[in-house]
Residue, then its C-alpha position, 0 to 999 in steps of 0.5 A: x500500500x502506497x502512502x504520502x507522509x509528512x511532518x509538521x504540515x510539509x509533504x515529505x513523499x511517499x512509502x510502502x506499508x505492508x500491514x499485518x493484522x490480528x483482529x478478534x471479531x465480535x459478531x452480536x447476532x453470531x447465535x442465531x442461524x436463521x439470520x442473514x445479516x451478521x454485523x461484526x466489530x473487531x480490535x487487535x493490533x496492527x504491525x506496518x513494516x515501512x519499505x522504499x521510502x521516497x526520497x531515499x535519504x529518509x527512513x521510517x521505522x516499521x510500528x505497531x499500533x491498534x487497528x479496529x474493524x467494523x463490517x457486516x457478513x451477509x448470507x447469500x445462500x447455504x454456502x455463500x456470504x459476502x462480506x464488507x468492512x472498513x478497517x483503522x489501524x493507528x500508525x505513528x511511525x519515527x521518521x530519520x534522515x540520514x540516520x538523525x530523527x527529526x519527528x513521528x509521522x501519522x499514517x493512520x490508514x482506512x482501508x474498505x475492504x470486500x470479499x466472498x466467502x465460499x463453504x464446502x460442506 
């Protein structure tokens, strides 16, 4: 994922994140079978490893931070759900230049997100 990052209100360029998640779901209607719609919220942690930053003389440390999630999983037929959501993770990551910080900048992406769910059963 392709990010602008600045400091102190003045565009610096721009990085690649590679995000990794590990969320715990909590589905409110997740007992009743007969429904079609399961809404869901999630909260975890987030851990962004920060690649090729342009210009090349500025390095970002990979962070960790919290990342929460609400979406909605909707039952199509017997063996197919789709499902949407949109996901925050809380990226402030310390920001060097040749080697001396000079700040923290903030990615803190939203991400939407879709997908098909297929059971073989």
């Amino acid at each position: 994922m392709d990010h602008g990052f600045g400091l102190a209100g003045n565009d610096l360029g721009s990085v690649d994140r590679m995000p990794v998640n590990l969320l715990v779901n909590y589905y409110p209607l997740g007992g009743i079978e007969e429904a079609r719609v399961h809404p869901f919220v999630g909260l975890g942690v987030n851990y962004s490893s920060i690649d090729e930053v342009d210009p090349y003389n500025i390095d970002i440390d990979d962070d960790y931070g919290v990342v929460g999630q609400a979406g909605v999983d909707l039952t199509l037929t017997d063996n197919l759900s789709a499902t949407g959501y949109a996901r925050w993770a809380d990226v402030d990551a310390e920001v060097e230049n040749n080697g001396e910080s000079i700040g923290t900048t903030k990615l803190d992406p939203v991400i939407i997100g879709a997908g098909l769910t297929y059971w073989f059963y």
